[in-house]
LOLUM-108909 format. One record per residue (C-alpha): residue number from 0; chain; z, x, y; residue in one letter. Coordinates in Angstrom, 1 decimal, padded with zeros to 4 digits. Example, Ala and Ser with C-alpha at 12.3 -4.5 7.8 and 13.67 -1.06 7.14 Angstrom:
BEGIN
[0; 'A'; [007.8; 012.3; -004.5]; 'a'] [1; 'A'; [007.1; 013.7; -001.1]; 's'] 
//
This chain:
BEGIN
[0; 'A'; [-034.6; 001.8; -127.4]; 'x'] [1; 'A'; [-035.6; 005.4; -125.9]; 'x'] [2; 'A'; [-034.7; 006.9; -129.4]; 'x'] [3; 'A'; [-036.5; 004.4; -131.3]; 'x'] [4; 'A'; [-039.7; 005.1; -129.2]; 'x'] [5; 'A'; [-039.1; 009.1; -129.3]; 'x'] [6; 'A'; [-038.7; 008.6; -133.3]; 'x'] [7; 'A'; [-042.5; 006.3; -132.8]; 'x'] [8; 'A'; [-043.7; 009.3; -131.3]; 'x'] [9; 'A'; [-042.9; 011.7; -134.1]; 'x'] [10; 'A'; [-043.9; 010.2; -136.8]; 'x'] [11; 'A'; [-047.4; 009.6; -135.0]; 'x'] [12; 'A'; [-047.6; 013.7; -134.3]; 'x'] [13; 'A'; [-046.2; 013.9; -137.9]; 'x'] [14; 'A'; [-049.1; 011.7; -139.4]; 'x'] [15; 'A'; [-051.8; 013.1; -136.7]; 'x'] [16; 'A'; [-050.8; 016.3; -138.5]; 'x'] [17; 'A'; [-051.4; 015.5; -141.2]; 'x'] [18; 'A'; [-054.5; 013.7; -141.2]; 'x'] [19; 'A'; [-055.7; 016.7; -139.2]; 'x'] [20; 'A'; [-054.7; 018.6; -142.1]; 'x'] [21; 'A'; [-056.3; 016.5; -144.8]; 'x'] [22; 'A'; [-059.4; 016.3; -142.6]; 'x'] [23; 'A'; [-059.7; 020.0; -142.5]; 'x'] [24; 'A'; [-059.1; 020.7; -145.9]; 'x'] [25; 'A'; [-061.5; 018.1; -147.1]; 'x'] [26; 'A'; [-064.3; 020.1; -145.0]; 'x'] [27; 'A'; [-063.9; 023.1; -147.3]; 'x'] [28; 'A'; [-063.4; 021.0; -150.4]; 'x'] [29; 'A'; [-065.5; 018.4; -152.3]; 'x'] [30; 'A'; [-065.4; 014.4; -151.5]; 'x'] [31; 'A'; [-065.9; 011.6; -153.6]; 'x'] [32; 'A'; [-066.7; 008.5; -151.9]; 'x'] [33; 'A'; [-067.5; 005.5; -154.6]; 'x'] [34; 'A'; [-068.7; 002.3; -153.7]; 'x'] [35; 'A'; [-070.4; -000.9; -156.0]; 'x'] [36; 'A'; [-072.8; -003.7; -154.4]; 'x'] [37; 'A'; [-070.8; -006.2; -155.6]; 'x'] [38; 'A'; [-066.9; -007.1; -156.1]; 'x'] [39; 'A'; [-067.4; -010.4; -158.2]; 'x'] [40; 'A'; [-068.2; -010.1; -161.7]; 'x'] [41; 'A'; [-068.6; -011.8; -165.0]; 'x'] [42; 'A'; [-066.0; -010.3; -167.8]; 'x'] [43; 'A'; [-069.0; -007.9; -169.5]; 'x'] [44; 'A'; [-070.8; -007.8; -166.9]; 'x'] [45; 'A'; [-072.9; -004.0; -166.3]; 'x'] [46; 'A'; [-070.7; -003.2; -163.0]; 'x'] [47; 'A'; [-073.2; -000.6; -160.9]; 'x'] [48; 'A'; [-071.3; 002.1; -159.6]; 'x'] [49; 'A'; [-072.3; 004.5; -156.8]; 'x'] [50; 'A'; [-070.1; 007.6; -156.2]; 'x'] [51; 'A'; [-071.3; 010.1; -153.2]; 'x'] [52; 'A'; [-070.1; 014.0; -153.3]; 'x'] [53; 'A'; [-069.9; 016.5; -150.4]; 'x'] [54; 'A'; [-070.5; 019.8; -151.9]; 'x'] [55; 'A'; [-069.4; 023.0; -150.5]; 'x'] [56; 'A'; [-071.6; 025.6; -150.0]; 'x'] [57; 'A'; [-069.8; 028.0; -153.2]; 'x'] [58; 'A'; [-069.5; 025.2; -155.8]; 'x'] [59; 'A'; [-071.3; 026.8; -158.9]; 'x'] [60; 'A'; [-070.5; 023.2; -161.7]; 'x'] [61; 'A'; [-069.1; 019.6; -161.3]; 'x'] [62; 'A'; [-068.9; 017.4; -163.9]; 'x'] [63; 'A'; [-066.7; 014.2; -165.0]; 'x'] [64; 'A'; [-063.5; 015.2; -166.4]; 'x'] [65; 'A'; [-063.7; 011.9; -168.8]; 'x'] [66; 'A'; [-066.7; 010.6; -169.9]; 'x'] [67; 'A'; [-066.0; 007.8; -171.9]; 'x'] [68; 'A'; [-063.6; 005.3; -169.7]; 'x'] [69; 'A'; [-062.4; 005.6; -166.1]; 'x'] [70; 'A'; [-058.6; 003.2; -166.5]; 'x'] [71; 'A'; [-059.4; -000.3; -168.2]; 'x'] [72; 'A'; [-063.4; 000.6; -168.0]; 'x'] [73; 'A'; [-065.9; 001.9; -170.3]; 'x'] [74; 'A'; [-068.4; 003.7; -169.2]; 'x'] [75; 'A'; [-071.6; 002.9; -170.3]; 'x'] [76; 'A'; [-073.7; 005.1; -169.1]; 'x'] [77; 'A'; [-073.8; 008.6; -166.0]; 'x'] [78; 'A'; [-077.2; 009.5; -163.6]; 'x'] [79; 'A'; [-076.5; 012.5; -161.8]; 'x'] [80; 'A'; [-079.0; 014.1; -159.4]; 'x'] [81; 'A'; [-077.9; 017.4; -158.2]; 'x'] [82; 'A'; [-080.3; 017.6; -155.5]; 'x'] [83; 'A'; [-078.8; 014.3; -153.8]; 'x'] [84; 'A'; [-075.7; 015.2; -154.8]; 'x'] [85; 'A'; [-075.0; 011.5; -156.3]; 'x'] [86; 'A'; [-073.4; 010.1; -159.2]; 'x'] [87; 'A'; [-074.2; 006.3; -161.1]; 'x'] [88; 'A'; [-072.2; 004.9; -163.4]; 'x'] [89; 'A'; [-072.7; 002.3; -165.6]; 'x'] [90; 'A'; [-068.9; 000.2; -166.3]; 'x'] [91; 'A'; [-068.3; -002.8; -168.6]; 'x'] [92; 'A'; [-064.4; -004.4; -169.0]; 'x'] [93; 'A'; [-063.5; -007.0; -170.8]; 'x'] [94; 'A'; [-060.0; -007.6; -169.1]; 'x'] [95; 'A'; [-060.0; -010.5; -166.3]; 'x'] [96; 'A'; [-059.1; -011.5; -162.9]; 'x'] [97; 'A'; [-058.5; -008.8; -160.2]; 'x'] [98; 'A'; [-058.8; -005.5; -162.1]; 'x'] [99; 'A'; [-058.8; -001.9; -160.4]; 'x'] [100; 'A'; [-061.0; 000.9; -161.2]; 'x'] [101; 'A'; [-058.3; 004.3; -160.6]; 'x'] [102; 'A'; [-059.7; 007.4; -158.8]; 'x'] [103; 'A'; [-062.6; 009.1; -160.7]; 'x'] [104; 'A'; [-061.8; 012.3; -161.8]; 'x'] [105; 'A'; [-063.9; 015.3; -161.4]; 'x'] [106; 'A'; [-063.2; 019.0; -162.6]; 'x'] [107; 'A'; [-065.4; 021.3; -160.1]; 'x'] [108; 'A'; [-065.5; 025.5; -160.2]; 'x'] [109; 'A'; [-066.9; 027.3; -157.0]; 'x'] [110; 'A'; [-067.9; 031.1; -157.1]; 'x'] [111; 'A'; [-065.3; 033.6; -157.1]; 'x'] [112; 'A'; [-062.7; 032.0; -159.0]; 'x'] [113; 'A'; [-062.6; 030.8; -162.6]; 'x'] [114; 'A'; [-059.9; 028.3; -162.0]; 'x'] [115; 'A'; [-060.9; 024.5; -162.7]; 'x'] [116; 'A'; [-060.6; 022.2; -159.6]; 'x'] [117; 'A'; [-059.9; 018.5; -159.4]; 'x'] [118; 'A'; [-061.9; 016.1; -156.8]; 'x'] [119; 'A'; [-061.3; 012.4; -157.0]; 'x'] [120; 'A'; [-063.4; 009.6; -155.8]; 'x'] [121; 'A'; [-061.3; 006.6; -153.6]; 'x'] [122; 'A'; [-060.4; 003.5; -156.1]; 'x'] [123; 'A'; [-062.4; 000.5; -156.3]; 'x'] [124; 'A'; [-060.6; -003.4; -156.9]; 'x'] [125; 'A'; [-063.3; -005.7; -158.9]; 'x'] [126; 'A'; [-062.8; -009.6; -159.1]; 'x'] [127; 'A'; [-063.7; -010.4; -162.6]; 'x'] [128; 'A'; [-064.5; -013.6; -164.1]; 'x'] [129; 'A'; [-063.8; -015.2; -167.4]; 'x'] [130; 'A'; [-066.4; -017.1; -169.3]; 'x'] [131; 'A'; [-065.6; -021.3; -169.5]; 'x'] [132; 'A'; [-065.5; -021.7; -173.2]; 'x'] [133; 'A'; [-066.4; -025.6; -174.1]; 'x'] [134; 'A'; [-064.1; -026.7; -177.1]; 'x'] [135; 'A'; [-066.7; -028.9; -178.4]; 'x'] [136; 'A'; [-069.3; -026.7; -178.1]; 'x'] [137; 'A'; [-071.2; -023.9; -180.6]; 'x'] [138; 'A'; [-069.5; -019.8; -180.0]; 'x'] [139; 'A'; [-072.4; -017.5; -178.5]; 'x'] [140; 'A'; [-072.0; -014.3; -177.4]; 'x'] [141; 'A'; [-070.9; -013.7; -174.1]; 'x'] [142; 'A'; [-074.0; -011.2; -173.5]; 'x'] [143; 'A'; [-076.7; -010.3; -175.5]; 'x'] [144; 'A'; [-077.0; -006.5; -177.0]; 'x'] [145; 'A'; [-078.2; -003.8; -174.3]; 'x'] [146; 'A'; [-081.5; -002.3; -175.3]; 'x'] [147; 'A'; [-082.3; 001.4; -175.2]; 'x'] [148; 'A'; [-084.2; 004.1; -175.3]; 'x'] [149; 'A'; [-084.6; 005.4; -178.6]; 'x'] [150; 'A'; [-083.3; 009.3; -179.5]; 'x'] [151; 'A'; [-083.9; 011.3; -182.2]; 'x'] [152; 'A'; [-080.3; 010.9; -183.8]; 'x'] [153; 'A'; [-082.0; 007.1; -184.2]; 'x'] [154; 'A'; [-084.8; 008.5; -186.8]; 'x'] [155; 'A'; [-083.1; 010.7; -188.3]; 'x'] [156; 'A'; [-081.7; 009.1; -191.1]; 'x'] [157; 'A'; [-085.4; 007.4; -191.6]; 'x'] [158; 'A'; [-086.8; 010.9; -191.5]; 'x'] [159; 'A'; [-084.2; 012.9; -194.0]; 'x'] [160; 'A'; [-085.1; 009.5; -196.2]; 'x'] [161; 'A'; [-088.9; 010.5; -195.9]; 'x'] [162; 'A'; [-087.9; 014.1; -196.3]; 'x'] [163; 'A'; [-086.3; 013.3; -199.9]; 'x'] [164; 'A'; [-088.4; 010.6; -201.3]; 'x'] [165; 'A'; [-091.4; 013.6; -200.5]; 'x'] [166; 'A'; [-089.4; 016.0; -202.0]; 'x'] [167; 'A'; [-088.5; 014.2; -205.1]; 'x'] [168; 'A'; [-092.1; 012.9; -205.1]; 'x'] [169; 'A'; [-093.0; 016.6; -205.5]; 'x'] [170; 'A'; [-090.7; 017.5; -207.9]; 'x'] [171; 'A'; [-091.8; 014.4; -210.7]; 'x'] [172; 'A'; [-095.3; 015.5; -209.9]; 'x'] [173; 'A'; [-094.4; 019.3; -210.4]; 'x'] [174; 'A'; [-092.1; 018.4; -213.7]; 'x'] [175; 'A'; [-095.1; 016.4; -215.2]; 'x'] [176; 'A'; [-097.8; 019.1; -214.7]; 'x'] [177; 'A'; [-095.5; 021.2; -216.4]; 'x'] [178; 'A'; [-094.8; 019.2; -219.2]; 'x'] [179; 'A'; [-098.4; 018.3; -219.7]; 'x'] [180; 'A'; [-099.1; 021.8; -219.8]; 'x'] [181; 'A'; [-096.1; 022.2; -222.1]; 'x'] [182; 'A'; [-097.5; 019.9; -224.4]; 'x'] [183; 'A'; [-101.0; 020.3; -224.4]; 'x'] [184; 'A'; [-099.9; 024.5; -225.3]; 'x'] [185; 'A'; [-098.5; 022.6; -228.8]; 'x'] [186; 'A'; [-101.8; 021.6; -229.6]; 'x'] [187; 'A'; [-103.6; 024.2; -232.1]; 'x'] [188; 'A'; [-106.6; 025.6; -231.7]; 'x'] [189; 'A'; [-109.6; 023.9; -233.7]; 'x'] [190; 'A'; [-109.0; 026.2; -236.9]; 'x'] [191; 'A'; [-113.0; 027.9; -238.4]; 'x'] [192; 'A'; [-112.4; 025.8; -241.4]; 'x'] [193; 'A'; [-111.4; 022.1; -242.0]; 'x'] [194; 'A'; [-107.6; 022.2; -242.4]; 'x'] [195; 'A'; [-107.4; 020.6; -245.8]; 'x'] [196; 'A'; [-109.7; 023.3; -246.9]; 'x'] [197; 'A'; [-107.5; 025.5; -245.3]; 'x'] [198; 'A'; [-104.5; 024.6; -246.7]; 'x'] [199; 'A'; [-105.7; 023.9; -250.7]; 'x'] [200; 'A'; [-106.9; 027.6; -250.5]; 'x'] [201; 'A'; [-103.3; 028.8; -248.9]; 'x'] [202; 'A'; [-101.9; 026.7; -252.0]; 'x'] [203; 'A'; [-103.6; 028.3; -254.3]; 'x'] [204; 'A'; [-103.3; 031.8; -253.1]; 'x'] [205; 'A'; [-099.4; 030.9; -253.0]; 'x'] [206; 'A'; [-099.8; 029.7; -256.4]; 'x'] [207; 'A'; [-101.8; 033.3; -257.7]; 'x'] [208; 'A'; [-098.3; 035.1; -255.8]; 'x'] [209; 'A'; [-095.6; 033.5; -258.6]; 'x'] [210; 'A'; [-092.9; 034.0; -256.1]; 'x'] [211; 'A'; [-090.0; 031.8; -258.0]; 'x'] [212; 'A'; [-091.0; 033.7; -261.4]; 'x'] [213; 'A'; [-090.0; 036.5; -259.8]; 'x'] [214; 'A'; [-086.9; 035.2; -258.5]; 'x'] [215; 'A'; [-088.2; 034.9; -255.1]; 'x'] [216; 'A'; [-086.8; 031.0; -254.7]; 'x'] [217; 'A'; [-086.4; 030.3; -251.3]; 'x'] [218; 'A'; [-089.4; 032.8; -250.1]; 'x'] [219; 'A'; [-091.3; 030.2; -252.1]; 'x'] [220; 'A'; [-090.2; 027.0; -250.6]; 'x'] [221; 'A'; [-090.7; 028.6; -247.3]; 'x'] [222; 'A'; [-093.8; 029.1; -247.6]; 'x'] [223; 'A'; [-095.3; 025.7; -249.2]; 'x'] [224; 'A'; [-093.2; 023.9; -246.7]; 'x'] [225; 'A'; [-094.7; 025.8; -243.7]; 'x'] [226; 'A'; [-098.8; 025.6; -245.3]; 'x'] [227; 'A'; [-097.9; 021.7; -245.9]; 'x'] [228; 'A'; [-096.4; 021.8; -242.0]; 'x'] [229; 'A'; [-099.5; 023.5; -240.8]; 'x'] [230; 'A'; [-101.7; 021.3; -242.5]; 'x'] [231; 'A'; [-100.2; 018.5; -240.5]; 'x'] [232; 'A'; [-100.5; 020.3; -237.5]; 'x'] [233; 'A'; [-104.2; 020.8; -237.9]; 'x'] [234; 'A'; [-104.9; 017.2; -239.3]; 'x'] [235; 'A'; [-103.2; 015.1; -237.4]; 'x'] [236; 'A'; [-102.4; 017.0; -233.9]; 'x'] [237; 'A'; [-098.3; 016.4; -235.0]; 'x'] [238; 'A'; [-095.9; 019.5; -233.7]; 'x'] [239; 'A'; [-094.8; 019.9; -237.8]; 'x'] [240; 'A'; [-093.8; 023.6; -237.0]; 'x'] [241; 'A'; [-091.5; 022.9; -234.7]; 'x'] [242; 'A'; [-089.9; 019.4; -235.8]; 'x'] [243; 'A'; [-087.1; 019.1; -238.8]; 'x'] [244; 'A'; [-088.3; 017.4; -242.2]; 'x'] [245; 'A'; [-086.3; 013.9; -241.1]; 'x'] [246; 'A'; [-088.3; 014.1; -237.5]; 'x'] [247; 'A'; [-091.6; 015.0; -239.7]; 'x'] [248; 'A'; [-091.5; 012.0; -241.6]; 'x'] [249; 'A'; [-090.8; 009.6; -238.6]; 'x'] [250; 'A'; [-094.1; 010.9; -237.3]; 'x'] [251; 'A'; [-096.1; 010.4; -240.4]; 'x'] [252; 'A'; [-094.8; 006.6; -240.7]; 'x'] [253; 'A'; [-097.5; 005.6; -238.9]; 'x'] [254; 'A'; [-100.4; 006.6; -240.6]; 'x'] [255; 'A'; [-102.1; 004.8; -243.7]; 'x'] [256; 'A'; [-102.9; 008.1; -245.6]; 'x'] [257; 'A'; [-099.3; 008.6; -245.4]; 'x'] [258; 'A'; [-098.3; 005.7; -247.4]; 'x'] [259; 'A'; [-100.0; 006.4; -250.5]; 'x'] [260; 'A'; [-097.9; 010.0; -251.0]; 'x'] [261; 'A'; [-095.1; 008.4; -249.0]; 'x'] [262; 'A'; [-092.6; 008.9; -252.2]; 'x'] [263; 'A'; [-093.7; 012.8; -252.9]; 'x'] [264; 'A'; [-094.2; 013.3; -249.6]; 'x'] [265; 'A'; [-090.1; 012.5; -249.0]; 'x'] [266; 'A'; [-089.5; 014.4; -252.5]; 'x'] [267; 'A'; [-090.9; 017.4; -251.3]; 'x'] [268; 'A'; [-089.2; 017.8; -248.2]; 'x'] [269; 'A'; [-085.7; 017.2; -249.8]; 'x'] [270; 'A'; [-086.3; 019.5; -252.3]; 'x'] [271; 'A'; [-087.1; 022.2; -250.6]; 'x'] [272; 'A'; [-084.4; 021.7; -247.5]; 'x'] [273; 'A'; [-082.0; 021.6; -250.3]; 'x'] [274; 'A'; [-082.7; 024.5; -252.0]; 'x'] [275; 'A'; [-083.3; 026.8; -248.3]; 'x'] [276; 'A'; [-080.5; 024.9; -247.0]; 'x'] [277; 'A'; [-078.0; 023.7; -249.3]; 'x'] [278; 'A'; [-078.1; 026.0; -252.0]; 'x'] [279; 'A'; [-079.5; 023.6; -254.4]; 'x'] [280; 'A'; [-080.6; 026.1; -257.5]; 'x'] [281; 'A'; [-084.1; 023.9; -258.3]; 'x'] [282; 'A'; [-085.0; 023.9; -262.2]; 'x'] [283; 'A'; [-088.8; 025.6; -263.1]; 'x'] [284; 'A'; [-090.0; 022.2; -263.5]; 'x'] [285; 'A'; [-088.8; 021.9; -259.6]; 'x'] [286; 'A'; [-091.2; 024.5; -258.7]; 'x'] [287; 'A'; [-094.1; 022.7; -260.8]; 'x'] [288; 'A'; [-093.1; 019.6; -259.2]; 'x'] [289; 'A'; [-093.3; 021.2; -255.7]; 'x'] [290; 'A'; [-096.7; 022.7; -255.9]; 'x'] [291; 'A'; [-097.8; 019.4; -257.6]; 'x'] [292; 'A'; [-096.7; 017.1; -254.0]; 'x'] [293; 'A'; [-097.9; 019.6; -251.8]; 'x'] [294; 'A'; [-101.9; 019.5; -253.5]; 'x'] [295; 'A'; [-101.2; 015.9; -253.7]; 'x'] [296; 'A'; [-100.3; 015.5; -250.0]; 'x'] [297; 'A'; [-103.0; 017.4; -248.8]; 'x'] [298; 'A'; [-106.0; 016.1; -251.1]; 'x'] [299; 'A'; [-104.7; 012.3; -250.3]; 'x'] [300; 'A'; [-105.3; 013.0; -246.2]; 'x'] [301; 'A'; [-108.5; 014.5; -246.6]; 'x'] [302; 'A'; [-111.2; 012.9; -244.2]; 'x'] [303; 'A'; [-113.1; 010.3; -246.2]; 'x'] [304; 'A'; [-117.2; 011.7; -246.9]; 'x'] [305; 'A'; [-119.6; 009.9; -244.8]; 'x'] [306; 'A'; [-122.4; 010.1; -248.0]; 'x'] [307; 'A'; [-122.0; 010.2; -251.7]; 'x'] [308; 'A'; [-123.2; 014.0; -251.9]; 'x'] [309; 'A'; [-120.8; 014.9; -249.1]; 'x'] [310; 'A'; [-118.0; 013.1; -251.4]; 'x'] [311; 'A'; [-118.8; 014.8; -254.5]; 'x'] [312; 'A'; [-119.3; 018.4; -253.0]; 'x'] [313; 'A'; [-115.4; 017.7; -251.6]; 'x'] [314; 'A'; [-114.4; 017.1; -255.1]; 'x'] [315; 'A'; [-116.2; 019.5; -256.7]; 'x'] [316; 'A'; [-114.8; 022.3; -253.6]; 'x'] [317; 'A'; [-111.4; 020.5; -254.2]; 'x'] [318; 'A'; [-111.6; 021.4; -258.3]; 'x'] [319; 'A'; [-112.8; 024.7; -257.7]; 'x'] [320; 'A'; [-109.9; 025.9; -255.7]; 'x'] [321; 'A'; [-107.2; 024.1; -257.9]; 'x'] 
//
């Protein structure tokens, strides 16, 4: 009985010991003391969590050493305010009946020493509810979404959308100035005389030159091709100079005055791409035949006279150059 009472005694000096010792080294060191208002909660319930520090006088940082889940809860959201040296955390679960939240964690540095300290809060049991589910009844969520503040990470997607739409906005806008300009640079500058006028004298000065007869063949068709091509230009506002014979034609489908030369019109542009091209070796009548469709082309688009005397002075101009 004596020994059993002198082994009492020992362990109670053992543990004062100790708990002198604990209580002296937590004075230097920081403690974590977490409390909740309530034990009793709903599974998904926001569980309000209130942890208090003691600081000593060197601690430089704290911080949580996880911030997404303390044991089988998720941590919704963290307040800390320095000055009152207090930490809130926001916990959700979805496990049931008597669930324990372990020792929060906390990694601490105080001056003087670059080693990472550990500090953790006391644990916390929570009584949590399930939700009575009615068999007959319609499924609803057990709570409804938590609303937030919004952050910029929230418009940003909305904003790099804005961002590109603008940009691309720009860029069409940009392209089609450009290729207005392009365009409008095709156009040829209102000639000093009327193009058919124009291009019955070129004709004829071609004519006076007797470039085949010399054996100048292609330097001919070259050149009857490209008055005929600028006569287009000037008359009908069509990029001739810079289109093939094929793509030429397609254009001039459209217009009336076309039609009436269609079949020498088509005659003279596969006669001369043949012979520039294909090394077609065109007969003297050929030639003939070429400066025949070109005057022929030319006089059947010229602008119809507005008066009888206007009408006659074009023919009379017309036979005079020919």
């Amino acid at each position: 009985m004596v020994g059993e009472m002198r082994n009492a005694e020992r362990r109670l000096r053992i543990v004062s010991g100790a708990l002198l010792f604990i209580g002296t080294l937590n004075a230097q060191e920081v403690g974590m003391r977490a409390t909740s208002d309530s034990t009793s909660y709903r599974v998904a319930d926001v569980i309000s969590v209130t942890i208090k520090e003691r600081l000593p006088e060197n601690l430089t940082s704290i911080e949580l050493s996880r911030k997404d889940s303390v044991g089988p809860f998720e941590i919704l959201k963290t307040l800390h305010d320095g000055n009152e040296s207090v930490w809130k955390l926001q916990l959700m679960t979805l496990d049931t009946g008597d669930v324990y939240m372990p020792p929060v964690e906390f990694s601490y540095k105080v001056k003087s020493d670059t080693n990472i300290r550990r500090a953790y809060s006391n644990a916390l049991r929570f009584s949590i509810r399930g939700v009575a589910i009615d068999p007959q009844g319609s499924l609803k969520d057990i709570k409804g979404p938590l609303s937030g503040k919004w952050k910029l990470e929230d418009f940003l997607p909305y904003i790099i959308a804005v961002v590109v739409l603008g940009g691309a906005a720009v860029g069409y806008w940009y392209y089609r100035k450009k290729k207005l300009q392009q365009l409008a640079s095709y156009i040829p500058p209102k000639p000093k005389i009327l193009p058919h006028k124009e291009a019955l004298l070129k004709l004829a000065q071609l004519e006076e030159k007797k470039l085949w007869q010399q054996g100048l063949v292609k330097e001919f068709y070259s050149e009857v091709t490209e008055i005929i091509r600028l006569f287009f230009e000037r008359r009908w506002n069509v990029i001739a100079l810079e289109l093939t014979s094929d793509e030429i034609l397609e254009q001039m489908k459209r217009l009336p005055e076309a039609a009436r030369v269609w079949r020498e019109m088509e005659q003279f542009f596969v006669t001369a791409d043949l012979t520039k091209f294909a090394k077609y070796q065109p007969t003297p009548a050929d030639h003939e035949n070429e400066l025949i469709w070109a005057y022929g082309i030319v006089r059947a688009m010229i602008p119809a006279a507005k008066t009888v005397e206007e009408e006659k002075a074009m023919q009379e101009e017309t036979a005079d150059v020919r």
